[in-house]
ROTORSE-577627 format. One line per 10 residues: number of its first residue (from 1); their letters; for each residue x, y, z of C-alpha. Coordinates in pm, 1 decimal. Each point is the difference from the previous one (the first is absolute). Example, Ala and Ser with C-alpha at 12.3 -4.5 7.8 and 13.67 -1.06 7.14 Angstrom:
BEGIN
1	AS	1230.0,-450.0,780.0 ~ 137.0,344.0,-66.0
% end
This chain:
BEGIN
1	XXXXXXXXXX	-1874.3,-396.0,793.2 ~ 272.7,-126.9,-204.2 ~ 137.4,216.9,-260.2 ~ 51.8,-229.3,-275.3 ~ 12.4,300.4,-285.8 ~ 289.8,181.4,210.2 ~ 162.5,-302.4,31.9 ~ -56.2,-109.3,-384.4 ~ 160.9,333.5,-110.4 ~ 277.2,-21.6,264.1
11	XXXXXXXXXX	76.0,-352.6,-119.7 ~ -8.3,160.6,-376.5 ~ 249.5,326.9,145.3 ~ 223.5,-288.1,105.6 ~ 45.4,-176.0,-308.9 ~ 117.4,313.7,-156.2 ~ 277.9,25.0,257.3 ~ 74.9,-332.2,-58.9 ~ 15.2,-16.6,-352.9 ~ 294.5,367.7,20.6
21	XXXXXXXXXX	183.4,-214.8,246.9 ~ 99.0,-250.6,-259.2 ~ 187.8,192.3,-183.2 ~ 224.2,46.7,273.9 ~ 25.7,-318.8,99.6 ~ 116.7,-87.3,-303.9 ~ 236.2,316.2,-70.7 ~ 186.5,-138.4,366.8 ~ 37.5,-377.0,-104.4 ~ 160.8,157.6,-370.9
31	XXXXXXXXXX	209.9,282.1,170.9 ~ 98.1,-272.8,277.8 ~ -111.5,190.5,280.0 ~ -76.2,-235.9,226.4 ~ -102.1,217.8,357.7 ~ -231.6,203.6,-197.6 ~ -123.6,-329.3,-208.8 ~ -107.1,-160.5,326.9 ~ -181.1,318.0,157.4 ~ -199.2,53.6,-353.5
41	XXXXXXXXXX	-89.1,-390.1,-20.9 ~ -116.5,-7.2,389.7 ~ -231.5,304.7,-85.0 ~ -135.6,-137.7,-339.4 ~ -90.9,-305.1,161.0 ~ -132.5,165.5,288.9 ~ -236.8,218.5,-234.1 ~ -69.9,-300.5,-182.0 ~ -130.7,-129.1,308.9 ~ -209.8,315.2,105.6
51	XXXXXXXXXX	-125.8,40.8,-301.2 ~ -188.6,-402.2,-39.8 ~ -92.6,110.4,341.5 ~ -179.5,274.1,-88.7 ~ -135.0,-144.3,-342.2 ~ -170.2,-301.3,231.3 ~ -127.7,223.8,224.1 ~ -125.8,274.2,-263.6 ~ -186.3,-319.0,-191.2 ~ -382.4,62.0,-27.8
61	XXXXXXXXXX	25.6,343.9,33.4 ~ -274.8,281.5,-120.5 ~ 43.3,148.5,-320.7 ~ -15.2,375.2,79.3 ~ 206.7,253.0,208.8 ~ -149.3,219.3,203.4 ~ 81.2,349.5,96.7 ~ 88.7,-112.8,380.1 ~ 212.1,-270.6,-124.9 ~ 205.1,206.8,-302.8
71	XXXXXXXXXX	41.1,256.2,239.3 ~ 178.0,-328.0,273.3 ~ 205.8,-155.1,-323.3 ~ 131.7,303.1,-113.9 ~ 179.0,12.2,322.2 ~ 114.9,-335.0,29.9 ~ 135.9,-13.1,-380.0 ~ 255.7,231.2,119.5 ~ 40.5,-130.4,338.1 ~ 44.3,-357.1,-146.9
81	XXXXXXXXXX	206.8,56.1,-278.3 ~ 212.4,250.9,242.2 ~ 91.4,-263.8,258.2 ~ 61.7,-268.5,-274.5 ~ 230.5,210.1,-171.2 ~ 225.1,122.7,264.1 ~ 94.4,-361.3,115.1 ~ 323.5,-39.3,-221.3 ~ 135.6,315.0,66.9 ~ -29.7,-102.8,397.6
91	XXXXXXXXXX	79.5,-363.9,6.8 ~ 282.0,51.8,-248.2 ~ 159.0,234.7,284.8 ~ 21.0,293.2,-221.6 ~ -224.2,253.2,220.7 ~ -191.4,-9.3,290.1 ~ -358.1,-103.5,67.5 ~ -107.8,383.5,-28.5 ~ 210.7,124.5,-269.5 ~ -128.3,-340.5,-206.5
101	XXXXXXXXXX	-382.9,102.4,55.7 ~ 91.5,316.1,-128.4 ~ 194.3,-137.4,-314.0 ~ -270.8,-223.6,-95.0 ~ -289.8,294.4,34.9 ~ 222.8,269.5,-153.6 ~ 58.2,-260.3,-298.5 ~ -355.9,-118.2,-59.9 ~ -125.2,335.6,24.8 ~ 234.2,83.3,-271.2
111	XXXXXXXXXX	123.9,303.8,225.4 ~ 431.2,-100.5,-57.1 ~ 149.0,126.0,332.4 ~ 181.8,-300.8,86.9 ~ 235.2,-101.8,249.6 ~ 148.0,-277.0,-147.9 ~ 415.4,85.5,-20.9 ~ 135.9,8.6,-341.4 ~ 232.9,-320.1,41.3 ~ -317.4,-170.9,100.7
121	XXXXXXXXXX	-22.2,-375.5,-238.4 ~ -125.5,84.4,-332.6 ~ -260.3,-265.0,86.0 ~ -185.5,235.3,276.0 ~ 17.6,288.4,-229.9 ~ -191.4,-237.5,-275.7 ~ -251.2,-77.3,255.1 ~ -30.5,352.0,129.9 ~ -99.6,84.5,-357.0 ~ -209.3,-286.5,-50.9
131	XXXXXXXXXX	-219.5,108.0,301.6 ~ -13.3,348.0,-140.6 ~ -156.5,-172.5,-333.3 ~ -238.5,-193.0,228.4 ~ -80.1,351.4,135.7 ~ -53.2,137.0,-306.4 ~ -223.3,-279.6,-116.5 ~ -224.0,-15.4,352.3 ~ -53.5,389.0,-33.8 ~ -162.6,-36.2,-322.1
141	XXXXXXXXXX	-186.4,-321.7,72.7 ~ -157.3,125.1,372.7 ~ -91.9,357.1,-236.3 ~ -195.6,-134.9,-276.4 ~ -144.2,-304.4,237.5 ~ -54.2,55.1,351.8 ~ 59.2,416.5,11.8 ~ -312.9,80.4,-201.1 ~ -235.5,-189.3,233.6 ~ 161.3,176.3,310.5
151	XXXXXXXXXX	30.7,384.8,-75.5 ~ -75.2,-6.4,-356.1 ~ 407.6,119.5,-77.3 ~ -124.8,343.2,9.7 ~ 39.6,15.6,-385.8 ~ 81.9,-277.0,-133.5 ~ -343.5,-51.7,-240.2 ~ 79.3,355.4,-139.7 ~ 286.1,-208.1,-195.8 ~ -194.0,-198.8,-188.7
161	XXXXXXXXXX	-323.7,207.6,-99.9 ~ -256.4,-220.3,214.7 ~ 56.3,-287.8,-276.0 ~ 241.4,-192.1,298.6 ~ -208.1,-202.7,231.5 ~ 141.0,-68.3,312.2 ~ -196.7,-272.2,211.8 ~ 3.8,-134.1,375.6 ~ -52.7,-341.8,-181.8 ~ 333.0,-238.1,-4.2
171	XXXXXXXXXX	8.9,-107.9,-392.0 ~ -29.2,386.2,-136.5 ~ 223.1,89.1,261.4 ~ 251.7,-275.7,-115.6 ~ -52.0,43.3,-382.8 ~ 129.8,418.0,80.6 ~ 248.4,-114.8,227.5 ~ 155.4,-209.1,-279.8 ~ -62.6,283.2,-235.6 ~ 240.0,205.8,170.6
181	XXXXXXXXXX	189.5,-215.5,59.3 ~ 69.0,-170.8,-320.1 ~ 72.2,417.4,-89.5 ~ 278.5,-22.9,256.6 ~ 203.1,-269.2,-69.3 ~ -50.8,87.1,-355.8 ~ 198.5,334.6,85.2 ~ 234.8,-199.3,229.6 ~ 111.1,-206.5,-291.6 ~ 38.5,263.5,-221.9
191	XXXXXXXXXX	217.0,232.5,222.6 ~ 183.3,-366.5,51.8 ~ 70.3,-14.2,-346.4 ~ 138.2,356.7,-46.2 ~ 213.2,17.5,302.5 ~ 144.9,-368.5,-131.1 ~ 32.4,208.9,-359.1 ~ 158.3,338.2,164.4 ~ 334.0,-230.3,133.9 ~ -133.3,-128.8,362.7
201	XXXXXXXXXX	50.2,-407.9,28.1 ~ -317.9,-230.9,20.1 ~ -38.6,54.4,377.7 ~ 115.3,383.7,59.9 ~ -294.9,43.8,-304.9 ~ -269.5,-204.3,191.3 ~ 82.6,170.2,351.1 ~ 25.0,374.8,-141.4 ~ -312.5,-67.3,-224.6 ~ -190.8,-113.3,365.4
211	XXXXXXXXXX	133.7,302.4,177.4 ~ -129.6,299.9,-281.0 ~ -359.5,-198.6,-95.2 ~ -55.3,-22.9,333.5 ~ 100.3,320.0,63.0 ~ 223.2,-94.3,275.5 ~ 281.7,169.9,-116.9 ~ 303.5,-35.9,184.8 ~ 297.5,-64.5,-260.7 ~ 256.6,213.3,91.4
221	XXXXXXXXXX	167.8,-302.1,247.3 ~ 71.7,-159.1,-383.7 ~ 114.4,312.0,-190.5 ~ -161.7,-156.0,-313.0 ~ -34.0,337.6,-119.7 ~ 390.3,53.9,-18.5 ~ 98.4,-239.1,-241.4 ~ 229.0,242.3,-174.9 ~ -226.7,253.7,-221.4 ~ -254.9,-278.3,-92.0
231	XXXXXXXXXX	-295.6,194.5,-29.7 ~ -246.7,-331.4,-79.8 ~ -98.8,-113.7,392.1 ~ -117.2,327.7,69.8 ~ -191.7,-14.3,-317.0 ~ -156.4,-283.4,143.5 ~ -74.3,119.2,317.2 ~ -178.1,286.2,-124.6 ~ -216.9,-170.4,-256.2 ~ -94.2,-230.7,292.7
241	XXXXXXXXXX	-63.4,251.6,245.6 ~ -222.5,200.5,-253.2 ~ -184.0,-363.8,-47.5 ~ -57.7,-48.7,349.9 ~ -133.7,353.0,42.4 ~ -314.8,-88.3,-207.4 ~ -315.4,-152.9,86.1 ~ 77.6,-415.0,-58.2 ~ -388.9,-82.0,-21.5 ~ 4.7,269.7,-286.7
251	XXXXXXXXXX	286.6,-189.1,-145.9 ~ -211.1,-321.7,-10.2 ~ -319.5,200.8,-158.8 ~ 225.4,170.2,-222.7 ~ 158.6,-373.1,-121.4 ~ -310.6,-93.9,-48.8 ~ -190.2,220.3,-211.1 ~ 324.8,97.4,-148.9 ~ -79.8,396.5,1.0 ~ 309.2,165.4,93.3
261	XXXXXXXXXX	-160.3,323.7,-42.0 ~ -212.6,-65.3,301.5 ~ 271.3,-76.8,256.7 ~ 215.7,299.1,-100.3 ~ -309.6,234.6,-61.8 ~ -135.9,13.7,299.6 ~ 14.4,249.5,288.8 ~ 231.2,-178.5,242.3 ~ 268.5,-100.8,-237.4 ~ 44.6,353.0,-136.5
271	XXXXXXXXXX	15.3,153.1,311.8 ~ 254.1,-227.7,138.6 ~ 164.9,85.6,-331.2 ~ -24.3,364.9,20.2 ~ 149.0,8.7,382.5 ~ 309.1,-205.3,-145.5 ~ 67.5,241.4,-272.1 ~ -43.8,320.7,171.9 ~ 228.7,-61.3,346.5 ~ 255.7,-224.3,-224.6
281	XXXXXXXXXX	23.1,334.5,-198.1 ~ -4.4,206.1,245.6 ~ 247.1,-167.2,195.0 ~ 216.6,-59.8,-283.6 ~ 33.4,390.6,-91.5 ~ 85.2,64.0,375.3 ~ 237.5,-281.5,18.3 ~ 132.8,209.6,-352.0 ~ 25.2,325.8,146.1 ~ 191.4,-69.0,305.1
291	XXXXXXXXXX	256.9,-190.4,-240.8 ~ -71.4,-300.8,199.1 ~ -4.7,-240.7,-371.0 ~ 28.8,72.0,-327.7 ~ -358.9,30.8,-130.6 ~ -51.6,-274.7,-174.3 ~ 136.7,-202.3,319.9 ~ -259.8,244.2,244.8 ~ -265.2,-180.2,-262.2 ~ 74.1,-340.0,97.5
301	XXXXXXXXXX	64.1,25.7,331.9 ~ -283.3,221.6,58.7 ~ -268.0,-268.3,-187.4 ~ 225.7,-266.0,164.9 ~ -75.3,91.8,330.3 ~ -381.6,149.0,-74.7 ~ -103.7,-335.6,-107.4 ~ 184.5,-178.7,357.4 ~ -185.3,294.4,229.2 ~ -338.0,-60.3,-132.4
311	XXXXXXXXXX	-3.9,-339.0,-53.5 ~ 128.5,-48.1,354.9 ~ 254.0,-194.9,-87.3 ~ 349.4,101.7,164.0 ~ 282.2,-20.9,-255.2 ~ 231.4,278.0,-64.1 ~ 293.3,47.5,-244.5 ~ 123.7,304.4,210.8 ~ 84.7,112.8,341.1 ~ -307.9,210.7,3.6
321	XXXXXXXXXX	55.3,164.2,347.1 ~ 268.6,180.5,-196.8 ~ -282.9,120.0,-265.7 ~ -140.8,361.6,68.3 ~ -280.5,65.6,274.6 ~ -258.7,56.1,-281.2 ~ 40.7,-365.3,-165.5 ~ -28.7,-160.3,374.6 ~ -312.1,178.5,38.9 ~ -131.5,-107.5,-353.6
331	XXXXXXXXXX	87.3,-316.8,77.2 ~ -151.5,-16.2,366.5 ~ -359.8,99.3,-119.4 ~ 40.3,-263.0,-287.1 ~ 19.8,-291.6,263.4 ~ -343.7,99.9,68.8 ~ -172.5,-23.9,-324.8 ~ 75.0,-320.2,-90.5 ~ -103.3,-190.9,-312.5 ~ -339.7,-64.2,-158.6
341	XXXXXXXXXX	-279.1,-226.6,232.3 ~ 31.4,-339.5,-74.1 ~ 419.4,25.1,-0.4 ~ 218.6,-123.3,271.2 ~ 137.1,326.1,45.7 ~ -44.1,152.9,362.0 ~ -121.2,380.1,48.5 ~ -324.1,165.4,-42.8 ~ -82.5,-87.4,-343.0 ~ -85.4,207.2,-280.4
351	XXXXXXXXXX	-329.7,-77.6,-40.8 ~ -64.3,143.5,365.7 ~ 196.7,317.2,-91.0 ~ -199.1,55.8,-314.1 ~ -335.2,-32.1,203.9 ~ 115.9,247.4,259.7 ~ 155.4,272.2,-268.8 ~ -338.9,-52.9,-162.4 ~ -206.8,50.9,370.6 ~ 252.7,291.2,37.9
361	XXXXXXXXXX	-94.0,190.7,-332.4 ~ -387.4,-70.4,63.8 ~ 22.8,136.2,341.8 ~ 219.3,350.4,-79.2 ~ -291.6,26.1,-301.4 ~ -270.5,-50.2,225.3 ~ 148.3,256.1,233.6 ~ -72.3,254.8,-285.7 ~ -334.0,-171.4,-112.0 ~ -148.7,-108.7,318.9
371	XXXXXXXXXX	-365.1,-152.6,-165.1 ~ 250.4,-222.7,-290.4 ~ -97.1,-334.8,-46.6 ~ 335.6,-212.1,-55.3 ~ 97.7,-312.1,-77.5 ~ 353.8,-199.2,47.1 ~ 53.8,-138.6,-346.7 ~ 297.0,-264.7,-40.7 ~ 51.7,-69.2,-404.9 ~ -345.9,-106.4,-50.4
381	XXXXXXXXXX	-98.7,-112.2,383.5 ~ -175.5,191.9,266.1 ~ 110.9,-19.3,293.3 ~ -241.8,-9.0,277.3 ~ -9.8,118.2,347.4 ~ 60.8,-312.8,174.2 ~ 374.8,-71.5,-194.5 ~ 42.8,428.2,58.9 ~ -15.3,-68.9,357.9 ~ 192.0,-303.0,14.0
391	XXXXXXXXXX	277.2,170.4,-203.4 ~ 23.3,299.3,240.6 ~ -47.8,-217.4,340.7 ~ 335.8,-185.7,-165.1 ~ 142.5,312.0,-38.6 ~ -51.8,107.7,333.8 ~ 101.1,-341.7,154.8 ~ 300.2,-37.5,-219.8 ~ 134.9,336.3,107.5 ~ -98.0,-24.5,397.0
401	XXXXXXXXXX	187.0,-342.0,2.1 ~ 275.4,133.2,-145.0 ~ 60.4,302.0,227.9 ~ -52.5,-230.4,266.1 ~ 251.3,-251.6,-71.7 ~ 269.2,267.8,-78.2 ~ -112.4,103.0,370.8 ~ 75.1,-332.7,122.3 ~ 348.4,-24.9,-210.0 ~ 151.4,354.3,163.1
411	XXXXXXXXXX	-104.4,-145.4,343.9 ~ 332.4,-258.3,-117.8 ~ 229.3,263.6,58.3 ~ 77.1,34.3,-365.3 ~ -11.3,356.7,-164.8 ~ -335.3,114.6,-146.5 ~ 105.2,-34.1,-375.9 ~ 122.1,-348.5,91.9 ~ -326.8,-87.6,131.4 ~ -180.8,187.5,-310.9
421	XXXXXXXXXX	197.9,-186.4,-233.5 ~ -29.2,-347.9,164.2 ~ -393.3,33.5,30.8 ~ -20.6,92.1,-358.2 ~ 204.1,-261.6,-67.1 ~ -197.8,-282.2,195.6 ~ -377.7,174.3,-99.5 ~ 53.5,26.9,-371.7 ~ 200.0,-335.9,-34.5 ~ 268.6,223.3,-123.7
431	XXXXXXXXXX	294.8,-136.5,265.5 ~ 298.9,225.0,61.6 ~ 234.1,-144.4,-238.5 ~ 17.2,307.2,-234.5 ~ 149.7,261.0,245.0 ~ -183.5,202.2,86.8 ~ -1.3,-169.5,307.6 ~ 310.3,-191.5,53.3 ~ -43.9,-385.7,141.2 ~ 251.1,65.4,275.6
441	XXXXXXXXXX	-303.4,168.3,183.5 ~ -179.4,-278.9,28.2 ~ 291.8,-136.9,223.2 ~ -89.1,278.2,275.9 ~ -426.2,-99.7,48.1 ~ -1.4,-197.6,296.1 ~ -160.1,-377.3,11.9 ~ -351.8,170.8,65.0 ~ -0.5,237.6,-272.8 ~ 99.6,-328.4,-231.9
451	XXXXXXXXXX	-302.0,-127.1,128.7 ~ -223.2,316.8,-56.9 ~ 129.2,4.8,-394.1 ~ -66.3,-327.9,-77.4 ~ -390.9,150.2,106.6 ~ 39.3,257.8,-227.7 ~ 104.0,-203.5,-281.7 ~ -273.1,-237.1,37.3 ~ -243.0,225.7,72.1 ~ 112.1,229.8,-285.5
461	XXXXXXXXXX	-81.0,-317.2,-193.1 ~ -322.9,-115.2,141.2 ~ -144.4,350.0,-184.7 ~ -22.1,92.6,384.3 ~ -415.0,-9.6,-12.7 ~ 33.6,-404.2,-27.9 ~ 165.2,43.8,370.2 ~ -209.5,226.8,190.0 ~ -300.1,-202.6,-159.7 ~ 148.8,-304.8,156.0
471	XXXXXXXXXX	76.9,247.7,347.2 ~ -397.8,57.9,-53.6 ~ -93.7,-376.5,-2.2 ~ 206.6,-89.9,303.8 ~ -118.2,279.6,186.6 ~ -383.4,-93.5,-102.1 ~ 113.0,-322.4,161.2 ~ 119.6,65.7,302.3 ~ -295.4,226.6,132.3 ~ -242.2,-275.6,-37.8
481	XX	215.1,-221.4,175.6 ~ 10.0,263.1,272.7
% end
């Protein structure tokens, strides 16, 4: 049976890569750079190609996903995109057929460890952040499309008080996908704008706005954050990265019915709000104390670097592996949390946290009322048993995977903390660029580990149930063959 919907969505997938290799293309024939102009033309044309392939072979297709084929696209939106992207960074020479793979994943799963040498062209450090936009953008368009239909994003309705319908059908699914994304690029141009304002030239602007709405991270190569005591591109950053860190479908509602109140007001927001406020204060008085800044400068770096941990981004202002043991820590758990659901952010999400403080606090209560009758209540939604157990069975798998890949990263050779930090790193699309973990340890994982991690990151951003759904079907498969 020919699968003319996979191959209509591939051809779609394609365009997209097509349409960020342009740019490039372009920035090569301006900047002269010839070798690099070849390898991106040969690859756009080469895209162009696959993708009227797959458009002719996609035509006539059915108008609805189902859960068997979400759960196989999923995979091979990442797969795709993944082998597409890594092509100029091999052809051009620059890296090996290995270390390109795991460029391209690391990049479009907005994770930031990179090994792509400083004196690299400026061009491949354009494109690197161009497929971390494309990232970005795929992340939210595969979680408000094809996500729902295949494990229900184990939250994601809570966001939007049951009034968001998410539908298996192709024109719904299109009409959210441009939702969210018309919120994105809306973001992307602002941060543009303001990092063009704050003193960085036309290009530097569009690159490091790419890199923090994305939430790739991975500026310090470009020290645009020393340009001597200008305060205004860290301004930037952190207005972006507490943009990103909110729910983009909310944004859209919010536009639209133009009450503020409600975006701000609910649940999520405030307690994404509240987490920022307490550890950058907390943080900042310890930073105080040990006469580490003044404390006025222990505010800003503190809210600085709160607003980089928890939006998953990467950037840094500071050699933090210098900061105190009790910041690193603070830090560490905020890669986990994340931003709100519908963000690009990596990490748990709040949402999910607030559902199992809330299952926490009705379980210690029901310890000391055993016949209580009790209810998970999110703002004004209940939350029933089916998203409960979906929430904790995410827990549980986002934690097991974890352990196990740190498991799999000390069987390297490299020290336990390296292997900690590298696995947070590649599981909460933080990257290593803040130092915690220093990128020189990537340098020691051997070809196979490379391999392994660019699982992890892919994995970490299939939502992990969209993959062992997927293991489920081919399994399925396979015993009726046998």
């Amino acid at each position: 049976m020919k699968h003319t919907l996979m191959m209509h969505l591939l051809g779609r997938t394609s365009i997209m890569m097509a349409a960020a290799l342009l740019p490039d293309v372009i920035l090569c024939l301006y900047w002269g750079n010839l070798k690099e102009g070849r390898t991106f033309l040969l690859e756009f044309l080469v895209v162009v190609a696959a993708a009227i392939g797959f458009l002719m072979e996609g035509r006539g297709h059915k108008k609805q996903l189902s859960v068997k084929e979400g759960a196989q696209f999923v995979s091979l939106f990442w797969l795709w995109l993944s082998f597409l992207g890594m092509f100029p960074f091999w052809i051009s020479g620059h890296m090996g057929f290995l270390p390109a793979f795991f460029e391209s994943v690391s990049a479009l799963t907005t994770t930031g460890m990179s090994f792509l040498s400083e004196d690299a062209p400026y061009v491949m450090w354009f494109w690197r952040s161009s497929l971390g936009w494309i990232g970005g953008a795929g992340f939210l368009i595969m979680l408000v499309t094809v996500l729902p239909q295949v494990s229900g994003c184990f939250g994601l309705t809570l966001s939007f008080r049951r009034s968001m319908f998410f539908s298996s059908v192709m024109r719904p699914m299109e009409h959210l996908a441009l939702q969210v994304l018309g919120v994105y690029v809306g973001i992307t141009l602002l941060s543009w704008m303001l990092y063009a304002l704050s003193g960085l030239s036309v290009i530097d602007a569009l690159m490091a706005s790419m890199l923090t709405v994305s939430t790739t991270g991975r500026m310090d190569v470009f020290h645009w954050f020393e340009s001597d005591g200008n305060p205004w591109p860290e301004c930037t950053a952190v207005l972006t990265m507490f943009l990103v860190c909110g729910n983009l479908l909310r944004y859209w509602r919010t536009f639209q019915r133009k009450d503020y109140k409600d975006y701000y007001g609910n649940p999520e927001m405030r307690f994404l709000l509240s987490i920022v406020v307490v550890f950058a204060c907390l943080m900042a008085l310890h930073l105080w104390y040990n006469d580490i800044y003044p404390l006025g400068m222990s505010l800003v770096h503190s809210f600085f670097h709160v607003m980089s941990f928890i939006s998953t981004t990467g950037l840094a202002t500071e050699e933090l592996i210098y900061w105190p043991d009790l910041e690193l820590y603070f830090l560490f758990l905020l890669a986990f949390v994340g931003g709100c659901m519908g963000s690009p952010t990596g990490g748990l999400k709040v949402m999910r946290l607030i559902v199992l403080f809330k299952l926490l606090g009705i379980e210690v209560r029901r310890t000391l009322h055993p016949h209580m009758v009790s209810n998970v209540v999110v703002g004004n939604v209940s939350v029933s048993s089916k998203i409960m157990g979906r929430i904790m069975i995410f827990f549980f798998l986002y934690i097991a995977v974890f352990f196990a890949f740190v498991l799999l990263f000390s069987l390297s050779g490299i020290s336990m903390s390296e292997a900690v930090g590298i696995a947070v790193g590649g599981f909460t699309s933080l990257g290593t660029s803040l130092g915690l973990v220093s990128n020189a340890s990537l340098a020691k994982i051997p070809d196979s580990i490379k391999f392994i991690g660019c699982f992890f990151m892919l994995l970490a951003r299939m939502e992990i149930f969209a993959f062992l759904l997927l293991v489920q079907i081919f399994s399925v498969e396979i015993r009726k063959k046998w």
